[in-house]
KOLGUNU-546081 format. One record per residue: residue number from 1; residue in one letter; x, y, z of N, C-alpha, C, O, CB in turn. Coordinates in steps of 0.2 Angstrom, whole numbers, always signed. Atoms other than C-alpha are relative to their C-alpha. Glycine has a CB too. Layout:
> NUM, A, X, Y, Z, X, Y, Z, X, Y, Z, X, Y, Z, X, Y, Z;
...
This chain:
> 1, X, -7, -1, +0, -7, -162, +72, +1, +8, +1, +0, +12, -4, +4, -3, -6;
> 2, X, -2, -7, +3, -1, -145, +77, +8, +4, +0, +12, +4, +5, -6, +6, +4;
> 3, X, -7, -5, +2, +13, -134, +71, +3, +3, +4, +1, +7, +7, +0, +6, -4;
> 4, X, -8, -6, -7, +30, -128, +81, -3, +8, -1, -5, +10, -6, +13, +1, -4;
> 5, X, -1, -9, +1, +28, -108, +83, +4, +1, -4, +10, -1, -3, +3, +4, +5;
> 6, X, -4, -3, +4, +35, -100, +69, +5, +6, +4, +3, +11, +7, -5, +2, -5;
> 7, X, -2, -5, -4, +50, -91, +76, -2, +7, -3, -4, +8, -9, +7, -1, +1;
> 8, X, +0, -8, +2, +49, -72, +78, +6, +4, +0, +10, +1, +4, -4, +4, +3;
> 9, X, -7, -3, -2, +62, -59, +77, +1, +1, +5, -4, +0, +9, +3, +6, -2;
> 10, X, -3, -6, -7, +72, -52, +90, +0, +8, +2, -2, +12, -2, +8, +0, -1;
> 11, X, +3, -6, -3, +70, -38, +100, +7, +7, -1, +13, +6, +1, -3, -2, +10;
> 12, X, -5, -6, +2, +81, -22, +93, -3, +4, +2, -9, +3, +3, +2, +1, -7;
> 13, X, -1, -7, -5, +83, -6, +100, -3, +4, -8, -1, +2, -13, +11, +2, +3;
> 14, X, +2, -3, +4, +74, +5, +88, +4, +7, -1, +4, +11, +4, -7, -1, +2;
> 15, X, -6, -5, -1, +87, +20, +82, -7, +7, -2, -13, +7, -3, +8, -2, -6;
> 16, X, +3, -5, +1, +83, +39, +79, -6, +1, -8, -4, -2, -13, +5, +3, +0;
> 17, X, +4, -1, +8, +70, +43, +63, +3, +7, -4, +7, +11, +0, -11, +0, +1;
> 18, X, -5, -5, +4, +77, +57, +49, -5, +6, +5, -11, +6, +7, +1, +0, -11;
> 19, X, +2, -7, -4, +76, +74, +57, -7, +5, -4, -12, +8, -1, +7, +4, +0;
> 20, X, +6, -4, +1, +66, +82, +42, +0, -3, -7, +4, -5, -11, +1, +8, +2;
> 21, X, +2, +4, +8, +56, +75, +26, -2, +3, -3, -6, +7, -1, -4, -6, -1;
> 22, X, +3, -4, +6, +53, +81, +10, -3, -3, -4, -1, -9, -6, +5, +3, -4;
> 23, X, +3, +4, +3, +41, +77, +0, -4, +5, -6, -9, +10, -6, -4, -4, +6;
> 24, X, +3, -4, +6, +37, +83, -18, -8, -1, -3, -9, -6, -4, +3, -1, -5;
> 25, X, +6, +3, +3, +18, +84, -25, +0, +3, -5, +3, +8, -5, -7, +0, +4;
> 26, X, +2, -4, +7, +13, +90, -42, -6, -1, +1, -8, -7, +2, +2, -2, -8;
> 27, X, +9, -1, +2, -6, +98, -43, +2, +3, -8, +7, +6, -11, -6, +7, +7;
> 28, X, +1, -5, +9, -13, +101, -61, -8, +1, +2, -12, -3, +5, +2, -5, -11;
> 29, X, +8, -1, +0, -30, +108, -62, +1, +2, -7, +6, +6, -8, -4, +7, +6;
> 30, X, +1, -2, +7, -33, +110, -81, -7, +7, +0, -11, +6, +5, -1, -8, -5;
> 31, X, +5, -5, +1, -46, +125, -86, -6, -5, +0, -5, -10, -3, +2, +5, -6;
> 32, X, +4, +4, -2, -64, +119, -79, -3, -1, -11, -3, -5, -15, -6, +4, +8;
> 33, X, +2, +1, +7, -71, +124, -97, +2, -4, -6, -2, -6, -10, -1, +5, -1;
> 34, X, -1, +6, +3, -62, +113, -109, +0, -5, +3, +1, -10, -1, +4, +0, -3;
> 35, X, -1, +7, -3, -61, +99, -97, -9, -1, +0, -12, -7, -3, +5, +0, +10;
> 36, X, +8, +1, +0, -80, +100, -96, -4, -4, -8, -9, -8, -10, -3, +9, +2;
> 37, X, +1, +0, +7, -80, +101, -115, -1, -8, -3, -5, -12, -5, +6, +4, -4;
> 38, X, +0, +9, +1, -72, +84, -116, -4, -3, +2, -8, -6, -2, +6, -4, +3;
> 39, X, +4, +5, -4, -80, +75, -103, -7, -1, -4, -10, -6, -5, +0, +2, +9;
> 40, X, +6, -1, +2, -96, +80, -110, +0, -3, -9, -5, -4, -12, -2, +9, +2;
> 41, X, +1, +3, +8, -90, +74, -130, +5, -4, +2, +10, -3, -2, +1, +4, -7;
> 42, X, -2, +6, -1, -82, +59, -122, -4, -9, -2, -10, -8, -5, -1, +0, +7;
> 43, X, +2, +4, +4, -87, +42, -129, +2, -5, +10, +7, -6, +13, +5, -2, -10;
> 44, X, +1, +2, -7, -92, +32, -111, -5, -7, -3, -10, -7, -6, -4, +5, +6;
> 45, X, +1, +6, +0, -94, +14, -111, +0, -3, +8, +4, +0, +12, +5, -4, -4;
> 46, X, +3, +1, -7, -100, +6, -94, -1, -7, +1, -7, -9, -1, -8, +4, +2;
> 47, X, +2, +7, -3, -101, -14, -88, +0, -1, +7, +4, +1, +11, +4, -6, -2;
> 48, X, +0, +6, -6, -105, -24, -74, -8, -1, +3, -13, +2, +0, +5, +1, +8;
> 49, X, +6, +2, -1, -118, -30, -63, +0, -1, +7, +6, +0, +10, -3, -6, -4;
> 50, X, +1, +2, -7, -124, -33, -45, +0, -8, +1, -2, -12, -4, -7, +3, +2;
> 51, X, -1, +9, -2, -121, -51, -36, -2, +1, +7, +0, +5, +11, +8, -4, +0;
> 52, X, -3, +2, -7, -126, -57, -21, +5, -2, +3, +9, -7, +2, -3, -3, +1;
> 53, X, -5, +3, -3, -115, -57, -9, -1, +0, +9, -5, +5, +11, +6, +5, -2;
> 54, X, +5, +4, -5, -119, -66, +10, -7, +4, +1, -12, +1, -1, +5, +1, +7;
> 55, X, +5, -2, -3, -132, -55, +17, -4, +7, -5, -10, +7, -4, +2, +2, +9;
> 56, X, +0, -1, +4, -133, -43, +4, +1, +0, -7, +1, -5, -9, +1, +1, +2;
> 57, X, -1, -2, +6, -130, -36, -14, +8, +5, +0, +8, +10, +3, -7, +3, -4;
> 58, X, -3, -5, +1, -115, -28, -21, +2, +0, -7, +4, -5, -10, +4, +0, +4;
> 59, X, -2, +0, +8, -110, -20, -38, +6, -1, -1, +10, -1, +4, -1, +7, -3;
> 60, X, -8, +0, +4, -95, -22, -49, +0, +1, -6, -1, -2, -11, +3, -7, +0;
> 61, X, +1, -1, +8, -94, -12, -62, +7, +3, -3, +12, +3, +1, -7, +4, -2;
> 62, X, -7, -3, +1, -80, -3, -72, -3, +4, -6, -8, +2, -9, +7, -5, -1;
> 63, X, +4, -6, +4, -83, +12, -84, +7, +3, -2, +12, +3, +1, -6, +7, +4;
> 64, X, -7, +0, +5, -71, +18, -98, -2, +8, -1, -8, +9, -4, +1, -7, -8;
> 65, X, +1, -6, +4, -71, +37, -102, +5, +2, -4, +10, +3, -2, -2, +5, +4;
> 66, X, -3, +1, +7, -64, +40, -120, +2, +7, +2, -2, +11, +2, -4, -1, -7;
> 67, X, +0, -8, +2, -57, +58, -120, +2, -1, -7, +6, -5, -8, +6, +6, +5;
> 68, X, +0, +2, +6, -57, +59, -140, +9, +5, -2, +9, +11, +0, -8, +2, -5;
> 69, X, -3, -5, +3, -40, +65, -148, -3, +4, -7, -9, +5, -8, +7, -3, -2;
> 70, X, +3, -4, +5, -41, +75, -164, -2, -2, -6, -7, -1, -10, +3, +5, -1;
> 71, X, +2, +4, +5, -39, +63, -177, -7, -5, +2, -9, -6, -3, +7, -4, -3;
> 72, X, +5, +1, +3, -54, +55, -172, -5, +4, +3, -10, +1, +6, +0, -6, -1;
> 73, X, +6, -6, -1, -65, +71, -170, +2, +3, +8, -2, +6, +12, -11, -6, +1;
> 74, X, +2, -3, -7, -60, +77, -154, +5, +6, +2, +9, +8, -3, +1, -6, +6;
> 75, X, -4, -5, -2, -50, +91, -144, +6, -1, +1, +10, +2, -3, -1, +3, +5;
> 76, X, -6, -1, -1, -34, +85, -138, +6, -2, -8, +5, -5, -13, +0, -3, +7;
> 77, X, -4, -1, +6, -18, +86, -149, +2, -7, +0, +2, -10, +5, +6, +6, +1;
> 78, X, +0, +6, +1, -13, +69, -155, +7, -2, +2, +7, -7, +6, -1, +0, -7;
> 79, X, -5, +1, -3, +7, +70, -152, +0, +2, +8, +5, +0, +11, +5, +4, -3;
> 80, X, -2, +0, -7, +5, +74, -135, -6, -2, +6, -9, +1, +11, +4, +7, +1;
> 81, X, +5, +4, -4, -7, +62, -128, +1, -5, +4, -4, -8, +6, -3, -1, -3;
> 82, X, -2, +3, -4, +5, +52, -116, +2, +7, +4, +1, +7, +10, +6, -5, -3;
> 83, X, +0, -7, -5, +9, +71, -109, -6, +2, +3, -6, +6, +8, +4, +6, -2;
> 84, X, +7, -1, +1, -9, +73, -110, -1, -3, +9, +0, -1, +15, -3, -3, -8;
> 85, X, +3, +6, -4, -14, +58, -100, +3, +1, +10, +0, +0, +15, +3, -9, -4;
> 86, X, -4, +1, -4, -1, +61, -88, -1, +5, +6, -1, +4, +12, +6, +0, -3;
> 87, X, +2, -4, -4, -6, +79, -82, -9, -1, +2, -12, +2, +7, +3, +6, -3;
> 88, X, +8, +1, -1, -25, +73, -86, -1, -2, +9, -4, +0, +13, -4, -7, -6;
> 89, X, +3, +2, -4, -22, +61, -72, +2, +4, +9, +0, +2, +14, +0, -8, -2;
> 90, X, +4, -4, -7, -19, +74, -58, -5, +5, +2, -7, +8, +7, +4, +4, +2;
> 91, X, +6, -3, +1, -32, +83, -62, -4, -4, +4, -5, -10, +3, -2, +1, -8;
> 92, X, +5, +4, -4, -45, +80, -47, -6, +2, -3, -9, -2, -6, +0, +2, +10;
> 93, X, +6, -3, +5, -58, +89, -56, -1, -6, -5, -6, -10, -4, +2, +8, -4;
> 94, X, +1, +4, +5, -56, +77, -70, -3, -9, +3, -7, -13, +1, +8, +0, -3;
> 95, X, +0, +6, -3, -55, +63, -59, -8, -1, +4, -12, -6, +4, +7, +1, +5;
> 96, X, +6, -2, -2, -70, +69, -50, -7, +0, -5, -13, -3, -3, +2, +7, +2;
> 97, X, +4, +0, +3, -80, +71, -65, -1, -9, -3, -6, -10, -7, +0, +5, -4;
> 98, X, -3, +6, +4, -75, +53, -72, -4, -5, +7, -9, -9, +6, +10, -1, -1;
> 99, X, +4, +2, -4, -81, +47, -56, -7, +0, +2, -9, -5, +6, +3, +1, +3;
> 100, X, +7, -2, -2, -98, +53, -54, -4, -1, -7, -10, -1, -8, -1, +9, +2;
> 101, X, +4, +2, +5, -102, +48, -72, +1, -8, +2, -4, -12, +0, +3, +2, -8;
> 102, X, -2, +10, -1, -96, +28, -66, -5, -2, +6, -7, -8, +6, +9, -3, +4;
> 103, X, +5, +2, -5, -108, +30, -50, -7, +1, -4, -12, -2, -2, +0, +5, +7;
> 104, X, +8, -5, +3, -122, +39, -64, -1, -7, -2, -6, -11, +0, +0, +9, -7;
> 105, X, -2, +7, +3, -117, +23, -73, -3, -5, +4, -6, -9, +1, +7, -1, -2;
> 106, X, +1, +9, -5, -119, +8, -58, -8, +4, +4, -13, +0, +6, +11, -4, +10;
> 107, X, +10, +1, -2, -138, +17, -52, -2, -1, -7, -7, -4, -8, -5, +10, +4;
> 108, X, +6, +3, +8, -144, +14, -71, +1, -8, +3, -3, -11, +7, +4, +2, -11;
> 109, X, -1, +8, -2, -137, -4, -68, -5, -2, +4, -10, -5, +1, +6, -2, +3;
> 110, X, +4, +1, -7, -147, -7, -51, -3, +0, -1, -7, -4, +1, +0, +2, +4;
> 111, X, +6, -2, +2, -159, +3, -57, -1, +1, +8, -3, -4, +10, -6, -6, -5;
> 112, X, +1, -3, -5, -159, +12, -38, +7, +3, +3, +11, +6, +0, -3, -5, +4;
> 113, X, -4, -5, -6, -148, +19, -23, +6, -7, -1, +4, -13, -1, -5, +1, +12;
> 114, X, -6, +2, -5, -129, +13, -20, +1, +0, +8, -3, +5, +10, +5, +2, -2;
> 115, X, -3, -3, -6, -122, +14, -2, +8, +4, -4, +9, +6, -10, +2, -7, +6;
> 116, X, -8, -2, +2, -103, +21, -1, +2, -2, -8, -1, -6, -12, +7, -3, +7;
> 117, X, +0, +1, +8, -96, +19, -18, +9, +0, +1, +13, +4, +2, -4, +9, -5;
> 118, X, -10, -1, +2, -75, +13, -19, +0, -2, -6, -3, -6, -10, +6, -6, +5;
> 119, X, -1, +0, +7, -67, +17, -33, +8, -1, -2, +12, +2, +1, -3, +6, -3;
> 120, X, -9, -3, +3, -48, +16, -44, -2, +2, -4, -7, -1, -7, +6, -6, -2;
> 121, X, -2, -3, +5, -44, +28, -57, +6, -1, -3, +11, +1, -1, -1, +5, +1;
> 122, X, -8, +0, +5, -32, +25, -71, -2, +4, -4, -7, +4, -6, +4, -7, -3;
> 123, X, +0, -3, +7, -28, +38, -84, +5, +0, -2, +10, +1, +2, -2, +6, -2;
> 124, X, -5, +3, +6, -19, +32, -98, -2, +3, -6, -7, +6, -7, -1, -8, +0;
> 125, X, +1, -3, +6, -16, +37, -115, +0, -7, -5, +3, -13, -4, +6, +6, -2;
> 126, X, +1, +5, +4, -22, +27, -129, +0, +1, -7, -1, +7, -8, -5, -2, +2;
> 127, X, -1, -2, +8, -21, +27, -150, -6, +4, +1, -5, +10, -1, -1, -6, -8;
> 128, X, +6, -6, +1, -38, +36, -148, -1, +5, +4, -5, +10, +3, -7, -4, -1;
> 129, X, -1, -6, -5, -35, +47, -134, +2, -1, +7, +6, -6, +8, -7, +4, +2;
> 130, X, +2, +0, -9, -37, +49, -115, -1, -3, +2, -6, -1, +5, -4, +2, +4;
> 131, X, +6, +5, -6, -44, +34, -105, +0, +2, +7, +5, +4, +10, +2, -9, +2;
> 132, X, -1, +0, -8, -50, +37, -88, -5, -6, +1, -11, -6, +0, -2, +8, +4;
> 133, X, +5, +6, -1, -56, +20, -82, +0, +1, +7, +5, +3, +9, +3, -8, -2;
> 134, X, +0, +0, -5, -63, +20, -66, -4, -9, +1, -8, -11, -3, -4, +8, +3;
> 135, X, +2, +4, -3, -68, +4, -56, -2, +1, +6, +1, +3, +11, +3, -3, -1;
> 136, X, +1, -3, -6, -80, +4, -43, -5, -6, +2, -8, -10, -2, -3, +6, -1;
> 137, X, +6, +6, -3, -90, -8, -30, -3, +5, +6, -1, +11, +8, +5, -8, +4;
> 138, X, +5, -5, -5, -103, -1, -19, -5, -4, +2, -8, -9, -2, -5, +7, -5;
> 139, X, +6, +6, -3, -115, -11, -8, -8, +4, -1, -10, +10, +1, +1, -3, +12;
> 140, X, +9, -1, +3, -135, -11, -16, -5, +1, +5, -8, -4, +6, -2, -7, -4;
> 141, X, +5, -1, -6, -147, -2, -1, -5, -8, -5, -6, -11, -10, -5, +11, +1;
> 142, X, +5, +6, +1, -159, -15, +0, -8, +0, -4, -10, -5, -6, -1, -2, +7;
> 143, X, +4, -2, +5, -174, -7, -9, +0, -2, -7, -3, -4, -11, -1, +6, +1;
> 144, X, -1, +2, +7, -165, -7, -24, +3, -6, -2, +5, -8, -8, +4, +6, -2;
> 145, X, -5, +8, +1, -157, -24, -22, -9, -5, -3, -10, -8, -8, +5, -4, +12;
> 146, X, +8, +5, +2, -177, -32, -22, -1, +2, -8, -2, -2, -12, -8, +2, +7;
> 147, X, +3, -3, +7, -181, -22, -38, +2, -2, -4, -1, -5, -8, +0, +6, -1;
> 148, X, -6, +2, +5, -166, -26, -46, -1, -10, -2, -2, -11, -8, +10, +1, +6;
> 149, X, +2, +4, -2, -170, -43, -43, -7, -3, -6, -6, -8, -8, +0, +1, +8;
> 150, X, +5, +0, +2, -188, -43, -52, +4, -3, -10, +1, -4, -14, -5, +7, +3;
């Protein structure tokens, strides 16, 4: 049995587009040395695993990095760790290092080589600080996919 054509629009005259566009960005780069500080006395938690998928392997993993507030042992200030989180998360630097601990994180997993590496970053503020959760999938070269495997 098969289905009528779903109708389609009509053909409209396509008008002028706006002359000129504005477009605001906010950069933050926070100072490399305390950001380093944190990341480096961060409290990092790391899951997932590789799966086969058709002809290959691919990871799925997700990695939580804690930036600690002060009440419990850490640098940033306690009241203002929704403003915190907020400038944390333009910070590419930050974002950068959060990211390269989540890839450091899915080669232990594998126990070898990723390929390309896609990832989302959220930072968020939390009772105990900073999260920067990164999620990431990356297809398993094939050397380390067999190993993985044993």
């Amino acid at each position: 049995m098969t289905r009528p054509p779903l109708p389609r629009p009509g053909l409209v005259k396509a008008g002028p587009g706006p002359l000129v566009r504005r477009r605001n960005l906010e950069l933050v780069a926070a100072e490399d040395g305390p950001v380093r500080a944190m990341v480096e006395a961060a409290d990092i938690v790391s899951e997932g695993m590789p799966l086969a998928e058709g002809d290959g392997v691919v990871y799925y993993g997700s990695t939580s990095v804690l930036l600690l507030a002060r009440s419990r042992g850490g640098t940033l200030p306690d009241p203002d760790l929704a403003q915190m989180a907020a400038l944390l998360a333009c910070d590419p630097h930050l974002r950068l290092r959060a990211l390269r601990i989540a890839r450091r994180e899915a080669c232990t997993r594998v126990q070898g080589e990723l390929g390309p590496l896609r990832a989302e970053i959220d930072v968020r503020a939390s009772t105990a600080g900073v999260v920067v959760l990164v999620d990431v999938v990356a297809v398993v070269h094939a050397s380390a996919a067999s190993g993985a495997s044993r």
